[in-house]
N, C-alpha and C positions, 0 to 999 in steps of 0.2 A: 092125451096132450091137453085138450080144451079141460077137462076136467083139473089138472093139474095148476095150470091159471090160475082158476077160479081159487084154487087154495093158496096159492100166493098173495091174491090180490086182499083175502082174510086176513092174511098173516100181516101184509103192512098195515090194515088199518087198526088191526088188532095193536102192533107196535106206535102207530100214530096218535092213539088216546091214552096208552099206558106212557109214552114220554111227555106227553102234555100232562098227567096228570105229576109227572115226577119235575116237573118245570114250575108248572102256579098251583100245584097242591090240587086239590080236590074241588070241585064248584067255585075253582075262582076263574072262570072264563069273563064270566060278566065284569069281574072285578079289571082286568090287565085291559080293556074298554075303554073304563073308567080313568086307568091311570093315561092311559093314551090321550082320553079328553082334555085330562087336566095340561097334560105339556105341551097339545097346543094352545091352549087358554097361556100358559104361561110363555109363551113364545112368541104371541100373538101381543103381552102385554109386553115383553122385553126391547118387541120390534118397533113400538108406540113411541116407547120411552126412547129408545136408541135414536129413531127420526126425532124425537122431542131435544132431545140433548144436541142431534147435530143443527138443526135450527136453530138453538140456542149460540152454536157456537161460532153457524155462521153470521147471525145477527152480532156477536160479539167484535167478529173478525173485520164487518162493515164501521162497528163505531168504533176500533182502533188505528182506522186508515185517517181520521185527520192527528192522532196522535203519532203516527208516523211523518205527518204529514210536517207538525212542528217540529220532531226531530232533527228533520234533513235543513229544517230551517235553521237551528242553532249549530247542527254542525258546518253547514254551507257557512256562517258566519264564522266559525270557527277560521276557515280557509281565508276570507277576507282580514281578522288581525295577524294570519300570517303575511298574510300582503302586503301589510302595515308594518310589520316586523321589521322584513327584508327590507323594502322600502327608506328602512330607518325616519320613520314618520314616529316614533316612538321616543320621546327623550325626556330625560330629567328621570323623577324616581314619582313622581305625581301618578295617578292612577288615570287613563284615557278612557271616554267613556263613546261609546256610536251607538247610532238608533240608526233603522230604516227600514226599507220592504224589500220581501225577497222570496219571491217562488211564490208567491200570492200568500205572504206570511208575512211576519212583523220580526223582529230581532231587537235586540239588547244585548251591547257585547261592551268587556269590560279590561282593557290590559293593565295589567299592574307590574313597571319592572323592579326587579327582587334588585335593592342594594349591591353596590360591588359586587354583583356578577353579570351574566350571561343568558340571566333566566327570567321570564317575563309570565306570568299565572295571569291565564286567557277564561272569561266565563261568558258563557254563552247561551241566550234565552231565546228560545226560538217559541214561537203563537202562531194557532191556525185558528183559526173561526168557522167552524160549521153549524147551519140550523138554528143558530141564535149561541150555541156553545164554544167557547175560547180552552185552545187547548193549549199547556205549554210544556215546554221542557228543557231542562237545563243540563251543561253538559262546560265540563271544567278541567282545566288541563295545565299544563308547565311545559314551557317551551325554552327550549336552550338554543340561542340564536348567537354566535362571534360577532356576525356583522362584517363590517370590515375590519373591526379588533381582530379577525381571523389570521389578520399577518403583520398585528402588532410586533411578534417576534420579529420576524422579516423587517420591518420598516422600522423600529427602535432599537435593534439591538445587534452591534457588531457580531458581537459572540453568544451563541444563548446553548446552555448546558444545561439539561434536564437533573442530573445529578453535580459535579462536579467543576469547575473549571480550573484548568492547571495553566500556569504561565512560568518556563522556568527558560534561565539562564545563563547559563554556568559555564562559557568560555568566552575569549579575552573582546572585551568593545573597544576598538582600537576610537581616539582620541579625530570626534571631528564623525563620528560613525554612531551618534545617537541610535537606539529603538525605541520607533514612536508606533503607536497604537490613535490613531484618530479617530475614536468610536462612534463616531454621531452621539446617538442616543444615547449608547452607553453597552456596556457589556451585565452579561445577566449570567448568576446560577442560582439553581434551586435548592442546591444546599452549600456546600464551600468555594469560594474564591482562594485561589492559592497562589499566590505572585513569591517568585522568587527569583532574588536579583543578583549571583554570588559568583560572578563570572573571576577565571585565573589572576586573567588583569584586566584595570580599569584606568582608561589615562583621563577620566574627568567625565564622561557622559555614563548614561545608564540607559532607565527604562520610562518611556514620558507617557500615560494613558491619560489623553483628552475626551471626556465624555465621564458618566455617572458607572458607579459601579455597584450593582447590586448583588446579594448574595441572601439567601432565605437564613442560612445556618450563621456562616463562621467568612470572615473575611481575613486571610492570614498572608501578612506580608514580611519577607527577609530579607532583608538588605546588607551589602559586604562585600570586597571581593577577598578572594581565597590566596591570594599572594602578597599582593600588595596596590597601593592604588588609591583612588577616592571614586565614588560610585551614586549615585543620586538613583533616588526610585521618584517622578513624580506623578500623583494622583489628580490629576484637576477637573475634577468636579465632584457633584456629591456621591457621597458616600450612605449607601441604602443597606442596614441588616435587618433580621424578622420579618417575620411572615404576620402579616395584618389581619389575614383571614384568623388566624388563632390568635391573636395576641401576644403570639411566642417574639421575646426581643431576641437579637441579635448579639453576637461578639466581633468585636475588629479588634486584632492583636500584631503590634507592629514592633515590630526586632532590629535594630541598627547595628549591628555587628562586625565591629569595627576591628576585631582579631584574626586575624590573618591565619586560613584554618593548613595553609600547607606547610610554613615556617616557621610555627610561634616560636615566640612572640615577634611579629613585628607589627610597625606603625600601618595602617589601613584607617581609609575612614568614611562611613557609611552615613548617608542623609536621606530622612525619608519626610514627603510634603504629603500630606493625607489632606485631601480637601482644602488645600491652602499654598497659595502661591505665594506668601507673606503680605501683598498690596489686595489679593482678590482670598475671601473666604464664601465656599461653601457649607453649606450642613454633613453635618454625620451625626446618621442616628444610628445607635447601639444601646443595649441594656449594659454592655461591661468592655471598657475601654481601659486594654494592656500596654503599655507603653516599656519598652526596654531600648537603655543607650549600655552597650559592654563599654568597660573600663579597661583598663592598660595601666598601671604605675601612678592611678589617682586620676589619670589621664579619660576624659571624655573621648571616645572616637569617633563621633560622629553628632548626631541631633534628628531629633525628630518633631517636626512641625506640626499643629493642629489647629482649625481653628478656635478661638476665645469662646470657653463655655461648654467645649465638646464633651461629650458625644450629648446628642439628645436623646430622652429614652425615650423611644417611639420605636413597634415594630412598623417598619417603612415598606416593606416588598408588596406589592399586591399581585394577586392571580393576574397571570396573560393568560391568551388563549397559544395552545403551539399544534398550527395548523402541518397536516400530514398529508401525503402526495396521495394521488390514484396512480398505482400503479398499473391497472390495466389499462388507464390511457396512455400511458410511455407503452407496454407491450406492442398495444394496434398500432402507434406508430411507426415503432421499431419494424414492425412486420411487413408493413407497407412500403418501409424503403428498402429493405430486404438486411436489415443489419441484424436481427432476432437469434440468437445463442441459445441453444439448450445445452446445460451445464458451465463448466469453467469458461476460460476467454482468455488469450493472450493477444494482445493488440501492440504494433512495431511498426517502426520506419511512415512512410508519409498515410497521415489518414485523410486526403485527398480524394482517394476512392470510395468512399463512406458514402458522397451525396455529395451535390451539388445546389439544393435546397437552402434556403437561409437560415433553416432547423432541421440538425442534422442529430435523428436520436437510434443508440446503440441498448440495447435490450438485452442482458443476460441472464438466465435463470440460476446460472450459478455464482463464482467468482469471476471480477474481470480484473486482468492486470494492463498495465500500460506502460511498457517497458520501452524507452524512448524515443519517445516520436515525433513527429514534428506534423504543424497544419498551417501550408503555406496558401491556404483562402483567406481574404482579409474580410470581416464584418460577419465572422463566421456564429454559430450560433451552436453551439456541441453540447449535445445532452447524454452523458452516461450514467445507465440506468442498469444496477443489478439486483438481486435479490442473496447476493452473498457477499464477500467482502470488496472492496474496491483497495488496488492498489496501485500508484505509480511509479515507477523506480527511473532512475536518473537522472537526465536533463530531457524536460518538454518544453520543447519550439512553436508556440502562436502565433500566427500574422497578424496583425496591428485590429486593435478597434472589435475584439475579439469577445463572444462570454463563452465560459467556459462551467459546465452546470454538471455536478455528481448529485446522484439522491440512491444511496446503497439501504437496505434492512438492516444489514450490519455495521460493520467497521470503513471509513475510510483513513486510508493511511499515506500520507507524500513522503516520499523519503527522496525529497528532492532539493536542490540548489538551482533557484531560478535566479536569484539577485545579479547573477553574472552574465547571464542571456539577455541583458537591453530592452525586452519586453518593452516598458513604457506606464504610464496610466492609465491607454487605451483601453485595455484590457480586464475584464469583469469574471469575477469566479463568484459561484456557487455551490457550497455543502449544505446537505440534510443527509444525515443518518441515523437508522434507528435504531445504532449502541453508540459508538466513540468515533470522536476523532482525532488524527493525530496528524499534526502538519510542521513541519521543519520550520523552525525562523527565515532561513536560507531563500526558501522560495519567494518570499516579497522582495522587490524593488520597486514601493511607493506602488503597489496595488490597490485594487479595488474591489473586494469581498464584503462576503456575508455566509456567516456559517452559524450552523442549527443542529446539534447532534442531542437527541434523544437521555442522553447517558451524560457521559464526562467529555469535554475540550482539554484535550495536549497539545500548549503549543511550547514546542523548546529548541534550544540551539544546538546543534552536533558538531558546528565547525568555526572557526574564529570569521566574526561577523567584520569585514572589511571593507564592506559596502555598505552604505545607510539603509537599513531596514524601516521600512513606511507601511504599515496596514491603513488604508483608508479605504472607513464604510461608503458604502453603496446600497440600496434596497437592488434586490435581486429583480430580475424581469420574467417570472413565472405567467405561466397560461393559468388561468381561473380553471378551467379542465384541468390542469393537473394537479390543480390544491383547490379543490371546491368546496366551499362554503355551504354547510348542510343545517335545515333547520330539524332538529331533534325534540321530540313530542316525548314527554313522560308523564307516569303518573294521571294517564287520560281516566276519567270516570263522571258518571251521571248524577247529578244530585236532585233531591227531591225537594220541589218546591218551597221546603219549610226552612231549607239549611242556605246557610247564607255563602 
């Protein structure tokens, strides 16, 4: 057995010199020493260099802390011309220029507002001094601020139509039963204004729009009734087409039609006052001014007035700002008074039980209908709020001294007759939508609105107008929370010292 060992213990080392010699070959024992030395000599020199590089890196890392140090300085300034912005401490088109200290730095800021718009180019120099070394940095931005321009729409304009604006008319205006439009500021689209005045019959009154009318594209107006009659369209005040921002002019094309479209021929006779009362002229500017009087057996049927010299070619429209609701602020309200809808809505008979609050807001994520109701709270304050279309159908009853406020995504639609309900001028209404709107003539008797739809304005007549129709603007009474005012940073970037 011991013997037996002993030849084993031969046999591995016998195998232990023969695989060594088939690993580094023959007398190279000494040599795989060698190579052993050298890798740590080179591991030894990698480990130098590695601690040499990161001492360098932290030494780098120490001398670019007051270069951060200036950063925070020019941006911190950055924050202060927005202060200045909102503020509205920024006016004319002149370049403002501030010095001062800040965070133990120095600053250089410089606002410049951009021309006919909303946008103000903010530069920003921020200085640190360490060790005897001044360090800076610069830092340049565009800043797109409304202001309170943010509800220019709101506060200048009866009617403001993103796309479109349609006015028609086209059943009988009984004599003594004018439609007037009292714009304030004036009614506005972005691209066509469409008036059309061609009601069955006319016993002497028509369509009287007090305030400026603007249109970016095409101002198109038709005048005439369809039976027979005499029919007046008046415009009194200026008349604004093109768009300034391009230079693109404008068309107003005005039509007196004076042929009678149900029994021709008969005698009809159509008058249209465009910026001109004959004793008071205002302007109209357009690049191309269409004028048509129809004829009859030689016969003029009507006239259409201008003022002396018109049109002037000038594109007149300029950029608004068309401020948009928070809609998650009407939700948390909605929620809190417990009126909150998920999906459709039909809403009926007394909304009394809504809230008791002096802001009473309904919140639907789908469609809301309002299918005749009535709200016998006086100094009521009603906000309906959906995210699909808004409808009301019939006759809606308001207690006195009332606003009345829709703001839909989509469509709102009135397919209602209020002129007959005694309502009053107490009474305040409110649209924003972010497609169309479409509201009956019917519903004014000498109201007080303001509406703002995204898209196109329909407003027309479905049934014979035997009551004086009155629209009279009002600026609406919105919460800043549900139409806020946001300063908007673009084009943010760092410039190097050398660029101006």
């Amino acid at each position: 057995m011991r013997g037996a060992r002993k030849r084993i213990k031969k046999a591995v080392r016998r195998f232990g010199k023969k695989a060594r010699a088939t690993i580094l070959g023959p007398k190279e024992e000494g040599f795989a020493i060698a190579i052993v030395l050298v890798a740590l000599t080179m591991l030894s020199i990698l480990g130098a260099a590695s601690l040499l590089l990161m001492v360098s890196a932290l030494q780098g890392a120490v001398n670019a802390r007051p270069e951060d140090k200036a950063f925070q300085v020019a941006e911190s300034a950055l924050y202060l011309a927005h202060a200045k912005i909102v503020n509205n401490e920024i006016t004319g088109e002149t370049v403002h220029t501030y010095s001062g200290e800040l965070l133990g730095g120095s600053y250089e800021l410089e606002i410049e507002p951009v021309a006919g718009t909303y946008n103000y180019i903010v530069t920003a120099t921020g200085s640190y001094a360490e060790r005897g070394t001044t360090y800076r940095r610069r830092i340049r931005e565009e800043v797109i601020y409304s202001g309170l321009q943010a509800f220019d729409v709101m506060k200048n304009y009866l009617l403001f139509a993103g796309n479109d604006l349609n006015i028609r008319v086209d059943e009988t205006i009984n004599a003594g039963s004018p439609i007037t439009i009292n714009a304030g500021g004036g009614i506005r689209a972005e691209r066509d204004v469409n008036i059309t005045v061609t009601p069955v019959v006319s016993l002497g009154d028509g369509l009287t729009i007090n305030g400026d009318i603007e249109a970016k594209r095409k101002l198109y107006v038709h005048t005439g009734p369809r039976w027979f009659g005499s029919v007046n369209t008046r415009l009194y005040g200026n008349i604004k087409t093109g768009d300034s921002s391009t230079g693109q002019k404008g068309t107003v094309e005005l039509w007196a039609d004076g042929i009678a479209q149900l029994f021709p021929p008969a005698l009809s006779f159509a008058y249209i006052y465009a910026a001109t009362t004959g004793s008071t002229n205002w302007s109209l500017y357009a690049g191309t001014l269409i004028r048509r009087v129809d004829q009859l057996f030689g016969w003029n049927l009507g006239a259409i007035y201008t003022p002396p010299g018109a049109p002037t070619q000038q594109a007149a429209c300029d950029d608004v700002y068309v401020p948009e609701p928070n809609f998650e602020y009407y939700r948390a309200l909605a929620q809190q008074q417990g009126n909150f809808y998920v999906g459709d809505k039909t809403l009926s008979g007394n909304l009394g039980t809504l809230g008791t609050s002096s802001m009473t807001v309904v919140y639907c994520t789908g469609n809301l209908t309002l299918n005749g109701v009535t709200w016998d709270m006086p100094n009521m304050k009603g906000i309906f709020v959906c995210e699909g279309n808004f409808t009301a159908n019939n006759r809606l009853q308001f207690n006195s001294s009332s606003e009345f406020q829709v703001i839909s995504k989509r469509d709102i639609t009135f397919n209602n007759d209020w002129s007959f309900l005694g309502l009053g001028s107490t009474n305040e209404y409110f649209f924003w939508a972010g497609n169309d709107i479409n509201v009956d003539l019917g519903m004014f008797n000498n109201q007080y609105c303001q509406m703002t739809a995204l898209h196109d304005i329909n407003i027309f007549s479905s049934e014979n107008l035997f009551a004086t129709c009155t629209i009279n603007y009002r600026a609406p009474d919105v919460d800043v929370a549900g139409f806020p005012i946001e300063l908007t940073v673009v084009n943010w970037r760092e410039l190097s010292l050398e660029q101006d």
